[in-house]
C-alpha positions as a LaTeX table, in Angstrom:
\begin{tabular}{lrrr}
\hline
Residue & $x$ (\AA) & $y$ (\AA) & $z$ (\AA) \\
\hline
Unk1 & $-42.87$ & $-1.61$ & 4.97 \\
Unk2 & $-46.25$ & $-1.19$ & 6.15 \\
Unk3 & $-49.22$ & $-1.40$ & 4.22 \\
Unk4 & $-51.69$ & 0.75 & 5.73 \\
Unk5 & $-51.45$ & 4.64 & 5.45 \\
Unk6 & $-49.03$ & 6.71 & 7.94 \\
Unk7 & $-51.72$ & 9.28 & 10.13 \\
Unk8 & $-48.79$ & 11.59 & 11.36 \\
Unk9 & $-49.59$ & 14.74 & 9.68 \\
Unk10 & $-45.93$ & 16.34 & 11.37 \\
Unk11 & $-44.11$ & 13.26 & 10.92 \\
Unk12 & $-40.20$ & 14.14 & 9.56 \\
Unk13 & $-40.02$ & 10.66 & 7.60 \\
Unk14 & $-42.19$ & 8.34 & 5.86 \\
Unk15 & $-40.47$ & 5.16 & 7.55 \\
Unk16 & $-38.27$ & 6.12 & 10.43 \\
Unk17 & $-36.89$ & 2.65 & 11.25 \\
Unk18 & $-35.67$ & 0.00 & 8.91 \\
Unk19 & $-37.39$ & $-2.87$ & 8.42 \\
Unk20 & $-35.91$ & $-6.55$ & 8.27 \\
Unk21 & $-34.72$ & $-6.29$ & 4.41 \\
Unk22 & $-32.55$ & $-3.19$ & 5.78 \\
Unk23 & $-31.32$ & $-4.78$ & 8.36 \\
Unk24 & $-30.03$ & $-7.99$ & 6.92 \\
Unk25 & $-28.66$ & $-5.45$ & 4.16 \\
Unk26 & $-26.84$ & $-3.43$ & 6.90 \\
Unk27 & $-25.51$ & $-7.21$ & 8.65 \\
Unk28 & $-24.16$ & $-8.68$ & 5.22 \\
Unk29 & $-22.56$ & $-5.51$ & 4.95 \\
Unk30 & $-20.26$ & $-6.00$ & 8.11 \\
Unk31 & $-20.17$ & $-9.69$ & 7.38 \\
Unk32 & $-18.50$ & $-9.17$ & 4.16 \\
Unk33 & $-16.29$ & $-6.20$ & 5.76 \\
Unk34 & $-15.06$ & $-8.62$ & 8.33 \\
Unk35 & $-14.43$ & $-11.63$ & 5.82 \\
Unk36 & $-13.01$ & $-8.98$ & 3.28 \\
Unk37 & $-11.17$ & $-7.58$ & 6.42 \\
Unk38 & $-7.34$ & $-7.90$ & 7.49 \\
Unk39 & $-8.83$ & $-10.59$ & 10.45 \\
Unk40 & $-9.43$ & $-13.06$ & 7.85 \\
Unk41 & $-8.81$ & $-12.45$ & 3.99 \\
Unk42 & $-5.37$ & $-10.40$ & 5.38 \\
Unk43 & $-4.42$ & $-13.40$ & 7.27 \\
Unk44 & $-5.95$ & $-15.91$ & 5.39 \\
Unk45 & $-4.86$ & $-14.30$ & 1.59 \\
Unk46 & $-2.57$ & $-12.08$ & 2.46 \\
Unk47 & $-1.37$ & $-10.98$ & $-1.27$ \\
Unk48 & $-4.93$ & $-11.14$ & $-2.80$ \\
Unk49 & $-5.76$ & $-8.60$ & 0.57 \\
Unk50 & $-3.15$ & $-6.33$ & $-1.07$ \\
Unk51 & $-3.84$ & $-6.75$ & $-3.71$ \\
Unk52 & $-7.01$ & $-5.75$ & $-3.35$ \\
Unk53 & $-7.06$ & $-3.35$ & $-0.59$ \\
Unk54 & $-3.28$ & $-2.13$ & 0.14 \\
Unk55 & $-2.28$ & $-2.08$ & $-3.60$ \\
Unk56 & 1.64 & $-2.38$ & $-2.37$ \\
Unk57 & 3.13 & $-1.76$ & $-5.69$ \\
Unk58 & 6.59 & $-2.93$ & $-7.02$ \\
Unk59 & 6.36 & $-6.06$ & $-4.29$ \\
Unk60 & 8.64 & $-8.82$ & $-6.28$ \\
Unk61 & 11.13 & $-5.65$ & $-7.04$ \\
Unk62 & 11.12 & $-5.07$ & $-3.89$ \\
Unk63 & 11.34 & $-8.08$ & $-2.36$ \\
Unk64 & 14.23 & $-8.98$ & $-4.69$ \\
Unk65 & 15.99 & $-5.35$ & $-4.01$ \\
Unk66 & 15.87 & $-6.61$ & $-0.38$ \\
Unk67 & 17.31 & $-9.83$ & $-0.72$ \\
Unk68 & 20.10 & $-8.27$ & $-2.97$ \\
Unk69 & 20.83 & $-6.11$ & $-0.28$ \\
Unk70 & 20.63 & $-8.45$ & 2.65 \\
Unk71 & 23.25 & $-11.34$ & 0.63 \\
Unk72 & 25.60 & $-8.38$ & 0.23 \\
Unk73 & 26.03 & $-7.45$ & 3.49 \\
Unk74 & 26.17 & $-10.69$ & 4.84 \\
Unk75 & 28.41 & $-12.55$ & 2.79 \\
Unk76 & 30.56 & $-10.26$ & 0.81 \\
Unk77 & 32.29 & $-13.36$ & $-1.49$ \\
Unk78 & 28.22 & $-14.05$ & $-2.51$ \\
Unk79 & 29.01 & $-11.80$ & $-5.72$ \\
Unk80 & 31.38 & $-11.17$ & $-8.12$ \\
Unk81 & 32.94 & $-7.91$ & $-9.48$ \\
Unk82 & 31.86 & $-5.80$ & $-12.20$ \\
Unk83 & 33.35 & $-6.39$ & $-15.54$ \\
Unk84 & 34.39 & $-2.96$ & $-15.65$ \\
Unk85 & 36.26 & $-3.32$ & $-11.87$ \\
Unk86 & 37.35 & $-7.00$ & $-12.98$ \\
Unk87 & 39.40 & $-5.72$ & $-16.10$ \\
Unk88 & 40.27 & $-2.53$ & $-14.37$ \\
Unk89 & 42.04 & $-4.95$ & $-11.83$ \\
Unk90 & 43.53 & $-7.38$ & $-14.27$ \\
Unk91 & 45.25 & $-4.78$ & $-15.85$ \\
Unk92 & 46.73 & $-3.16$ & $-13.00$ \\
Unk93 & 48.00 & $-6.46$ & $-11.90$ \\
Unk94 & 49.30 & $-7.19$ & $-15.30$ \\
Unk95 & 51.51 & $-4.03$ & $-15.10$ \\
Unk96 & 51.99 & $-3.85$ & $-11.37$ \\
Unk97 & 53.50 & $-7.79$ & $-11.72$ \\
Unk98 & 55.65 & $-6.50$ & $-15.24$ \\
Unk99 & 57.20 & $-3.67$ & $-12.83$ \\
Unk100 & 57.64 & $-5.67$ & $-10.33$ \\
Unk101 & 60.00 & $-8.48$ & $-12.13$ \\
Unk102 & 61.86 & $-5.40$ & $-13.87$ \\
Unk103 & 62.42 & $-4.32$ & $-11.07$ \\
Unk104 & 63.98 & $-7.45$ & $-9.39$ \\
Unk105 & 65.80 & $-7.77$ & $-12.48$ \\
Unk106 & 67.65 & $-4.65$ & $-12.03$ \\
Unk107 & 68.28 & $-5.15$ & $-8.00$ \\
Unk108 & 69.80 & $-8.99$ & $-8.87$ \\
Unk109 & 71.78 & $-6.83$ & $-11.95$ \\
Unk110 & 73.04 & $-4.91$ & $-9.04$ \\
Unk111 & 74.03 & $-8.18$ & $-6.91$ \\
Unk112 & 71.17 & $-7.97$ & $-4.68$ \\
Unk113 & 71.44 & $-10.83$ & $-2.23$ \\
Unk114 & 68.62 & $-13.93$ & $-2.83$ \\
Unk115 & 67.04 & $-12.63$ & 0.69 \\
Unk116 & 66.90 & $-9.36$ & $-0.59$ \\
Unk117 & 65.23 & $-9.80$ & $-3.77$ \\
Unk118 & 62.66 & $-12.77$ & $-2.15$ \\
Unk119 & 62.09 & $-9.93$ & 0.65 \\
Unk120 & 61.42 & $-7.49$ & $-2.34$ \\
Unk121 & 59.06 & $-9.75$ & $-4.45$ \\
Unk122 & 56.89 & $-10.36$ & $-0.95$ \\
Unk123 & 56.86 & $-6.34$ & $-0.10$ \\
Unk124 & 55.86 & $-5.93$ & $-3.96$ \\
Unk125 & 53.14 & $-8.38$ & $-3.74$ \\
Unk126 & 51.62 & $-7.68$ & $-0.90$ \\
Unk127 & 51.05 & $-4.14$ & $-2.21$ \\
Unk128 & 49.82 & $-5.12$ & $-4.93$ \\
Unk129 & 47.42 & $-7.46$ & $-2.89$ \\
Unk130 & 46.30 & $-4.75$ & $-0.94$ \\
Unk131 & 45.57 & $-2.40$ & $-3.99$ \\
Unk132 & 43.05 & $-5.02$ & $-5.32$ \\
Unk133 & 41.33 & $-5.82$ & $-1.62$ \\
Unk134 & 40.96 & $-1.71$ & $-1.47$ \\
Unk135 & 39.44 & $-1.94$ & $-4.97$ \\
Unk136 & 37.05 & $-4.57$ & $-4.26$ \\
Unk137 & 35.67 & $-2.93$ & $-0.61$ \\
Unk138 & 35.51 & 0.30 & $-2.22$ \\
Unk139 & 33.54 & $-1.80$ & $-5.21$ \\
Unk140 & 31.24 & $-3.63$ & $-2.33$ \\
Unk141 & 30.83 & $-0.23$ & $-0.71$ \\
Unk142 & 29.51 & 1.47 & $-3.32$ \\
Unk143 & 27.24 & $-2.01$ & $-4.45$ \\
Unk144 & 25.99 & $-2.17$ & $-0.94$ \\
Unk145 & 24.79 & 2.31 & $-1.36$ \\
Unk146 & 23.21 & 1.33 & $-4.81$ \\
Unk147 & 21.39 & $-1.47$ & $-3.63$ \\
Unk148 & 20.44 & 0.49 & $-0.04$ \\
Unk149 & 19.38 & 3.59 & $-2.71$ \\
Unk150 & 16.92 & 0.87 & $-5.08$ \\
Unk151 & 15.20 & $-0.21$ & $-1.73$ \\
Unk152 & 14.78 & 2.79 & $-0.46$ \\
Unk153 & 13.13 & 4.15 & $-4.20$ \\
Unk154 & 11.25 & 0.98 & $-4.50$ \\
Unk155 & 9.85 & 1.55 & $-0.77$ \\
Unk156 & 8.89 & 5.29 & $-1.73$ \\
Unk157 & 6.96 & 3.92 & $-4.66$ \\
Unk158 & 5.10 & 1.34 & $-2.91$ \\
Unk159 & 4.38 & 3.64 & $-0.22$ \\
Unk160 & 2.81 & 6.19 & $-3.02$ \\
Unk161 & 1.21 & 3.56 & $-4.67$ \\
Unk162 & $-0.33$ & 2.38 & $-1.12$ \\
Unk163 & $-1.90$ & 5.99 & $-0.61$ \\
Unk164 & $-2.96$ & 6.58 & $-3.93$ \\
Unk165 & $-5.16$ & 3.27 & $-3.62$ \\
Unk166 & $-6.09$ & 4.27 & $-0.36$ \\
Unk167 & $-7.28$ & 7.48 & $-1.36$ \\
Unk168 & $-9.33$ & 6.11 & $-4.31$ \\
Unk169 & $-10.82$ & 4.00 & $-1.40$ \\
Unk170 & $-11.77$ & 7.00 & 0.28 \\
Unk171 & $-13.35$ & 8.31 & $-2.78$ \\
Unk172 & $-15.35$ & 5.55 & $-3.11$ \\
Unk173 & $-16.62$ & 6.03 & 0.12 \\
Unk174 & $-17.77$ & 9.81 & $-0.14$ \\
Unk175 & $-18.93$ & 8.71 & $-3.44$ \\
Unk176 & $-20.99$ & 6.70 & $-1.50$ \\
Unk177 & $-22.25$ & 8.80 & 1.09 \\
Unk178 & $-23.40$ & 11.42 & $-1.95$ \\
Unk179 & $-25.37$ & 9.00 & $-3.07$ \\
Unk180 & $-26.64$ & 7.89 & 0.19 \\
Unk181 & $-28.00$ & 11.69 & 0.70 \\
Unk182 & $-28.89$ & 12.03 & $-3.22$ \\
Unk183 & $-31.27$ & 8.75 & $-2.65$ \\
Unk184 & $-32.76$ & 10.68 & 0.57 \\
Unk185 & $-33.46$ & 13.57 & $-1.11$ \\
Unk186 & $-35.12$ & 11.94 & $-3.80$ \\
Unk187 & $-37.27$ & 10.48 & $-1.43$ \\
Unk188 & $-38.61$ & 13.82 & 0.03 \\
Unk189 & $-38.96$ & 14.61 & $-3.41$ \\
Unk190 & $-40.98$ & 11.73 & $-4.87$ \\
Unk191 & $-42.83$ & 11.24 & $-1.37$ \\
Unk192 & $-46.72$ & 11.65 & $-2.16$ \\
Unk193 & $-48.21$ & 14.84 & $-1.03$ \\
Unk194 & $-50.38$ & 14.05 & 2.45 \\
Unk195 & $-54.29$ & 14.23 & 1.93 \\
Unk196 & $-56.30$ & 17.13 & 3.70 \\
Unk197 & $-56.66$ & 14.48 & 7.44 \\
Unk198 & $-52.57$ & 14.75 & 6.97 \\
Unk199 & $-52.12$ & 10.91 & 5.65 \\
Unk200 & $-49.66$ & 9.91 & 3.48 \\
Unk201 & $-49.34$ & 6.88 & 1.61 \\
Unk202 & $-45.93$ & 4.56 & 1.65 \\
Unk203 & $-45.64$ & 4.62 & $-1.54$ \\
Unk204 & $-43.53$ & 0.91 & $-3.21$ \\
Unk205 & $-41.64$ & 3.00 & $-6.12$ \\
Unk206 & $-40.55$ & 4.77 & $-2.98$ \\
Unk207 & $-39.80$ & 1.54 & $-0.95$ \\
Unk208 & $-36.87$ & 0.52 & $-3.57$ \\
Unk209 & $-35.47$ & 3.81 & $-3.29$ \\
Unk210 & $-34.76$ & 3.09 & 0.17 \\
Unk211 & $-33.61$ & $-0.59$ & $-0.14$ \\
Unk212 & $-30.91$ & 0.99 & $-2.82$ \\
Unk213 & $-30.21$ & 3.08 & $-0.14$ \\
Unk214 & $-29.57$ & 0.86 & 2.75 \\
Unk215 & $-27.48$ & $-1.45$ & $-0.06$ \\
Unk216 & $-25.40$ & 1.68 & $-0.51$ \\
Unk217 & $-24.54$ & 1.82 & 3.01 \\
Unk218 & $-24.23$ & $-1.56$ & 3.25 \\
Unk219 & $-21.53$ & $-1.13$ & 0.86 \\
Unk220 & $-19.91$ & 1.80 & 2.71 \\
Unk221 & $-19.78$ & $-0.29$ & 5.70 \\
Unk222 & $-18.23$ & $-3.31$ & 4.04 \\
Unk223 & $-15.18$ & $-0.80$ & 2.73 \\
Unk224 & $-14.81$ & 0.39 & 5.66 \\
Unk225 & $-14.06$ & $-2.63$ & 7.53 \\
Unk226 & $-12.43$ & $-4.39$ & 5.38 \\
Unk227 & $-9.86$ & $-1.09$ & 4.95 \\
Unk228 & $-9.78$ & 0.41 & 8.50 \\
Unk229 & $-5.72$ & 2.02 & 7.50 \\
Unk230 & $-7.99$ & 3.58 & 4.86 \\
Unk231 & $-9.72$ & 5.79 & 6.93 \\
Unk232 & $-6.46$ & 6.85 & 8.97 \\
Unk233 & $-5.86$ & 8.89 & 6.42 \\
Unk234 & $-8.43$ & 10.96 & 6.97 \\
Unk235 & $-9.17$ & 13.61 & 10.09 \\
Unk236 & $-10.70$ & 11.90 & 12.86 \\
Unk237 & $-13.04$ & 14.28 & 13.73 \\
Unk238 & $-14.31$ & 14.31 & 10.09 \\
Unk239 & $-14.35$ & 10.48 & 10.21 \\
Unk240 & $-16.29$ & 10.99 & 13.02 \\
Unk241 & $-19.16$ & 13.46 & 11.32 \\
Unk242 & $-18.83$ & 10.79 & 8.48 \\
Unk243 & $-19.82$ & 8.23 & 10.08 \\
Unk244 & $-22.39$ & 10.26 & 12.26 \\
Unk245 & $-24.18$ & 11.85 & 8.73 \\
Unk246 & $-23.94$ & 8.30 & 6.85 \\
Unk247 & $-25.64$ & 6.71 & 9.60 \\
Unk248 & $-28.26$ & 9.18 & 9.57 \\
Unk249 & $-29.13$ & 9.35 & 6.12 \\
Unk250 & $-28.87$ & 5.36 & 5.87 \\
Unk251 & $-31.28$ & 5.04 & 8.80 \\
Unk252 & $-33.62$ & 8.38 & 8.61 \\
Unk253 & $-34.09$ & 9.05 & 5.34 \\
Unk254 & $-35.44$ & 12.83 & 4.70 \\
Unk255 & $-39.11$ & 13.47 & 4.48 \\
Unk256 & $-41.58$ & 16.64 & 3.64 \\
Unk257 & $-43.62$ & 18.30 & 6.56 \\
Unk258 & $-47.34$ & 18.06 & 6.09 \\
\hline
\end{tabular}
């Protein structure tokens, strides 16, 4: 900041330009965003990156709701039946079996020939064979739906999750441009009145208002960066008069006519 007194009595700012402080500020603000960014951290740390940035929500759920649903359809004899289906079973076949001998009973009481009854007990058998393979797909079927329905609830809550952080992101970011422009007004409100030749004075309490208000947009760069999807959430062509007012108040900061 210069020390010698600014003779532009219709000058719109006390320091138009940054100075090397501001800059540097402004560079370790895209340095971090980049390092912070999904180029590096996301690659580098990729579940400290959502952690920190993508907030994904029920991951391990999900991840295990996945693999649940993946081992199912692949390899059907990779689980076992319900209780409930596996005594529902055992005592069908416990009757169906009991019916079936009383029943061979009574065709031998009836002098059934041996081929006859062996041909029975085979028929019998394989019905009741197929009763319990209908019972177990219609088991797996409906295992397979529950498991599809938990992934797709576990997705729908990650996905919330994901743009509930992403909007707090945002609102860190307009929290930060309000303070950008609070910090400019402040300066055209604290700036020393000019002297009757039209001179004003760079005043120092003024010169750490403006280095707070390059860190701030250092900051606002940094999140950014390091959260581009963040700012897909938002309208482009208000991203775009973001960017365009931050930029201005982080680089021109607001000043009183002589």
């Amino acid at each position: 900041m210069p020390d010698e007194p600014i003779a532009q009595p219709d000058t719109v700012t006390l320091w138009p330009w940054p100075d090397a402080r501001h800059i540097y500020l402004l560079a370790a603000g895209i340095v971090l965003g980049v390092l912070l960014g999904p180029a590096v951290m996301g690659r580098a740390l990729p579940h400290q990156y959502e952690l920190l940035f993508d907030a994904p929500g029920p991951t391990a759920e999900l991840d295990a709701a996945r693999a649940q649903l993946l081992a199912a359809r692949q390899d059907p004899g990779a689980w076992v039946l319900s209780p409930e289906v596996a005594a529902e079973l055992e005592q069908y076949e416990t009757l169906a079996y009991d019916a079936m001998e009383a029943r061979i009973e009574t065709l031998r009481s009836l002098n059934m020939t041996p081929a006859a009854l062996v041909e029975e007990r085979e028929q019998s058998e394989q019905k009741i064979l197929e009763r319990r393979v209908a019972r177990e797909t219609r088991e797996r079927e409906q295992r397979l739906l529950q498991h599809a329905r938990d992934v797709t609830v576990l997705e729908l809550q990650a996905s919330v999750a994901r743009h509930e952080h992403r909007l707090k992101l945002i609102g860190i970011q307009m929290a930060l441009v309000l303070a950008l422009a609070a910090f400019a007004i402040a300066e055209a409100l604290l700036a020393p009145p000019a002297d009757r030749q039209g001179q004003r004075i760079a005043s120092p309490r003024l010169a750490h208002l403006v280095t707070i208000r390059y860190a701030l947009l250092a900051g606002w760069l940094t999140l950014a960066i390091a959260q581009p999807a963040a700012l897909k959430q938002v309208n482009p062509y208000f991203a775009g008069v973001l960017v365009a007012v931050v930029l201005v108040v982080g680089l021109v900061p607001l000043g009183k006519r002589a």
